[in-house]
C-alpha positions in Angstrom: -244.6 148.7 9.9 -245.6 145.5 8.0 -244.1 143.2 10.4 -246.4 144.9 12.9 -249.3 144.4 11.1 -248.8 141.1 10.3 -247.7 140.0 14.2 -249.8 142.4 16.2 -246.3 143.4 18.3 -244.6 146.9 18.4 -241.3 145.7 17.6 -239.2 148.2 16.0 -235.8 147.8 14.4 -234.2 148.1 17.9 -236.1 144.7 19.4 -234.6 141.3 19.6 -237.8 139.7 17.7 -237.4 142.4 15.0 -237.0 140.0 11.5 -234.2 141.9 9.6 -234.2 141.8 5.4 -230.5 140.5 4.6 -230.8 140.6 1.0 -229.3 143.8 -0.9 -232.2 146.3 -1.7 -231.8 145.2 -5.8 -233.6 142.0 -5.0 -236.7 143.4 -3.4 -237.0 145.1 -7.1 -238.0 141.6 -8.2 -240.9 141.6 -6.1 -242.7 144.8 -7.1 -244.9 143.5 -9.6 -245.9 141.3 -6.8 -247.4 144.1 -5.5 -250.1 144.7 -8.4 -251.7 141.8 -6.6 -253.3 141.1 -3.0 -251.5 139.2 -0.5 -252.9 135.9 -0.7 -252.9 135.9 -4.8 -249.3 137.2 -5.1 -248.2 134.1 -2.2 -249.9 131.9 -4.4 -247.9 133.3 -7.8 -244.8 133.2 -5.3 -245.5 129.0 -5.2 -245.8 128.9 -8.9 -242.6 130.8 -10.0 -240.9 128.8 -7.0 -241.9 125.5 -8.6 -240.9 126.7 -12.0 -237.2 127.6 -10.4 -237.1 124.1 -8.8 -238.1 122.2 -11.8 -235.9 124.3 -14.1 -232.8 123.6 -11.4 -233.8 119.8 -11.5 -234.1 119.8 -15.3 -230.8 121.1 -15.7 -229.3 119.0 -13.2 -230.5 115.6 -15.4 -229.5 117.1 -18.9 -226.1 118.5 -18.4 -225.1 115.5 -15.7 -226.5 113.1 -18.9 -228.6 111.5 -15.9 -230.3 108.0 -16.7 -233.9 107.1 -15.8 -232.9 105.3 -12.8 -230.7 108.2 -11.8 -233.5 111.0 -12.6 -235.9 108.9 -9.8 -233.2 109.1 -7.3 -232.8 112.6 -8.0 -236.5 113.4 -7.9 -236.1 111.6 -4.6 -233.8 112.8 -2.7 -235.4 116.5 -3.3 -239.1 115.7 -2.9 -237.9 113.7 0.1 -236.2 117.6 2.0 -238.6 118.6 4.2 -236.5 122.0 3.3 -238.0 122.1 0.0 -241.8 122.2 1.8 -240.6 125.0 4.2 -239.6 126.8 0.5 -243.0 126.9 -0.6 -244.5 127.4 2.6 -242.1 131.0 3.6 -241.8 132.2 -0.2 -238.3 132.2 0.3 -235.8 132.5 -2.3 -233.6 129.8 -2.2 -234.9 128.1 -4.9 -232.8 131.0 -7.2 -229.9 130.6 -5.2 -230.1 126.6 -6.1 -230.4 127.4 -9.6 -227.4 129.6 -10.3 -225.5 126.8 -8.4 -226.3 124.9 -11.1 -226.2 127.0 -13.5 -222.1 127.8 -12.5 -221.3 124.6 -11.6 -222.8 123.0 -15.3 -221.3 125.6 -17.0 -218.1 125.2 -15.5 -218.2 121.3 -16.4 -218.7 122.7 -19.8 -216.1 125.1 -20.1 -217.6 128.0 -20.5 -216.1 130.2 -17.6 -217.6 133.8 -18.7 -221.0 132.4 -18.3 -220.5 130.5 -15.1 -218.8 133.8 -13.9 -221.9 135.8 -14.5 -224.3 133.3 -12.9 -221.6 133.4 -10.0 -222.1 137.0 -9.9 -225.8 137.1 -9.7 -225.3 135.2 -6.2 -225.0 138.5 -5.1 -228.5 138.3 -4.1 -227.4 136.0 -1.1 -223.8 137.7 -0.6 -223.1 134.9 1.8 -222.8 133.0 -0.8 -220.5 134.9 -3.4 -216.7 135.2 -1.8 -216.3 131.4 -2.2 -216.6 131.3 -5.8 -214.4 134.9 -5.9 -212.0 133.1 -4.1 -211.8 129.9 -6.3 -212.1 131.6 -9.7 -208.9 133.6 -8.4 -206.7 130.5 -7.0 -207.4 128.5 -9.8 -206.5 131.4 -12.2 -209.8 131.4 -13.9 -209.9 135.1 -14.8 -212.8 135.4 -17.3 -215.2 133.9 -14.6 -213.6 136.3 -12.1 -213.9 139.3 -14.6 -217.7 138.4 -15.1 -218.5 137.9 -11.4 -217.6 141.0 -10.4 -218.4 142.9 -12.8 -222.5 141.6 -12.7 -222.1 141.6 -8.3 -221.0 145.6 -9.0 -223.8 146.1 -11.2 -225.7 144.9 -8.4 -224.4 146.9 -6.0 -224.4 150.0 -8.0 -227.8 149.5 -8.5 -228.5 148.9 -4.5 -226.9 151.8 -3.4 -228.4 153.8 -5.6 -232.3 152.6 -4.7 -231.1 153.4 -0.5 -228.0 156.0 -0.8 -225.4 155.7 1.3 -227.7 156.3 4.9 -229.5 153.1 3.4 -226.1 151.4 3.1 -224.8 152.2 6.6 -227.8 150.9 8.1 -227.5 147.8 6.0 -223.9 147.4 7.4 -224.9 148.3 11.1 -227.8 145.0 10.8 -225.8 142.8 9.8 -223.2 143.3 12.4 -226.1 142.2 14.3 -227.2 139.9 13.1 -223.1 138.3 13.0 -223.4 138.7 16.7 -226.9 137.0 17.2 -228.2 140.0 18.4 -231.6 139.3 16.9 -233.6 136.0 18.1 -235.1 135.2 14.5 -231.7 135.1 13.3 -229.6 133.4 16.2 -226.4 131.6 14.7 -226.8 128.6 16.9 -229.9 127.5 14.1 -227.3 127.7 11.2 -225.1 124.5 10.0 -222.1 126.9 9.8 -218.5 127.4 11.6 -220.3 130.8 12.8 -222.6 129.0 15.0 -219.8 126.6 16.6 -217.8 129.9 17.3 -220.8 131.5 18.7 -222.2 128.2 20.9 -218.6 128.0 22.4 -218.2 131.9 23.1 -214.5 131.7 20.8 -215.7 135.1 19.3 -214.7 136.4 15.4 -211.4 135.8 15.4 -211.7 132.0 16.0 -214.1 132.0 13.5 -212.2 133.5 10.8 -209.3 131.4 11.9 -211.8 128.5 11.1 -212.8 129.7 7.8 -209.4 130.4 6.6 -208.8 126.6 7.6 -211.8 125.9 5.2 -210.3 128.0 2.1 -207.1 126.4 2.9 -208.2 123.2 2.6 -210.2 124.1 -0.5 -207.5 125.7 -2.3 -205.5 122.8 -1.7 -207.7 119.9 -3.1 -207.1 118.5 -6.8 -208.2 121.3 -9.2 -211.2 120.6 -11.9 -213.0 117.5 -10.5 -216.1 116.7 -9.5 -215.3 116.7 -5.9 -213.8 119.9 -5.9 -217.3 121.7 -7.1 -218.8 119.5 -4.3 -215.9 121.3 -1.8 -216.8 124.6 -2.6 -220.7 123.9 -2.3 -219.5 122.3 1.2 -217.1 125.8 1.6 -219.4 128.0 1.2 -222.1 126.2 4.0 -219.3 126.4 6.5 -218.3 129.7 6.1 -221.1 131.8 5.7 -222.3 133.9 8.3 -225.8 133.4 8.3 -227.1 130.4 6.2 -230.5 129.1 6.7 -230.8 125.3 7.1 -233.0 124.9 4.0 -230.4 126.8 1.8 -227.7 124.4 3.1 -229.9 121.3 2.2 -230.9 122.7 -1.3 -227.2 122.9 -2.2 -226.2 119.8 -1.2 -228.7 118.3 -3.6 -225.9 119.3 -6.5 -223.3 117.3 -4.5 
């Protein structure tokens, strides 16, 4: 209904322009006190937190990576230079968060401190694309606390997300997004995505070649050298690759960590 409002078309979930909500229903909880506010106030307020998340992310990045001044300007940068960070602000996307618990598990993994980095890990949840990498890591490298944590705050998630759509709500979320894995919808077409998905899907190869690829990509990742600096920038690098559906503005956010 809103997306028929806002475009002046009858598309319904059934058309190819329909624009399908990938996120689990627990995140659109964060946006009801949103609604308290008009349209135009609560995209303005979406801006503000936005730029709060990105300066938080970038703060972190130059404390815990014991960044000099010279290295703080080539940070600043290289992320006010992404043209990805503009088209943030300018859809009130999300992404922001999802670069912020990168950080946050990635830092906190430098440090040692597993259960935390674990439970950050876990609230990636919000993007599931993003989520099996690190389960997979955390279990090759033996890393059980941060496992432990990451599944038990991605459950709580869950829980939480089936209980707001019941279980009609959660086979209709399984049925879209089997859709959207074959590019059934136009606003979500693989071939826009920097991801193995997209190759598969420009070349016709179908699923199984792309699995095949991503098991390649864990291969690889579970053979590197374990706890270097490197290896956090392989699974960043991982989990672009094999993710289903990955915006281009995610990927580029991420790769500002590496």
């Amino acid at each position: 209904e809103l997306q028929k409002a806002a475009t002046g078309l009858d598309i319904s979930g059934k058309d190819i322009d329909f624009l399908p909500y990938p996120y689990p229903p627990v995140v659109a909880l964060a946006f009801v006190p949103l609604t308290v506010f008009g349209y135009r106030t609560a995209y303005v307020l979406m801006i503000l937190i936005n730029s709060l998340v990105l300066g938080a992310s970038l703060w972190l990045l130059s404390r815990r990576f014991n960044l000099d001044q010279a290295q703080n300007q080539v940070l600043a940068l290289c992320t006010t230079a992404l043209l990805s960070v503009y088209a943030v602000f300018l859809q009130g996307q999300v992404s922001f968060f999802v670069l912020l618990l990168y950080v946050l598990v990635v830092t906190n993994l430098q440090l040692g401190r597993d259960r935390a980095a674990g439970a950050w890990a876990g609230l990636l949840a919000l993007k599931p694309t993003c989520l099996p990498v690190w389960l997979f890591w955390f279990a090759i490298r033996r890393r059980w606390g941060a496992l432990a944590s990451a599944l038990a705050v991605s459950a709580t998630m869950a829980v939480i997300s089936i209980g707001l759509v019941g279980v009609d709500g959660v086979a209709g979320y399984s049925r879209m997004s089997e859709k959207m894995i074959r590019g059934e919808f136009r606003t979500v077409l693989p071939t826009d995505m920097p991801t193995l998905k997209a190759v598969a899907y420009f070349f016709g190869l179908g699923n199984l070649a792309w699995l095949g690829a991503c098991a390649a990509v864990l291969g690889v990742l579970a053979w590197a050298k374990s706890s270097s600096d490197r290896e956090y920038c392989s699974i960043i690098v991982a989990a672009i690759l094999i993710a289903p559906h990955m915006h281009p503005q995610e990927m580029v956010l991420l790769l500002i960590i590496v």
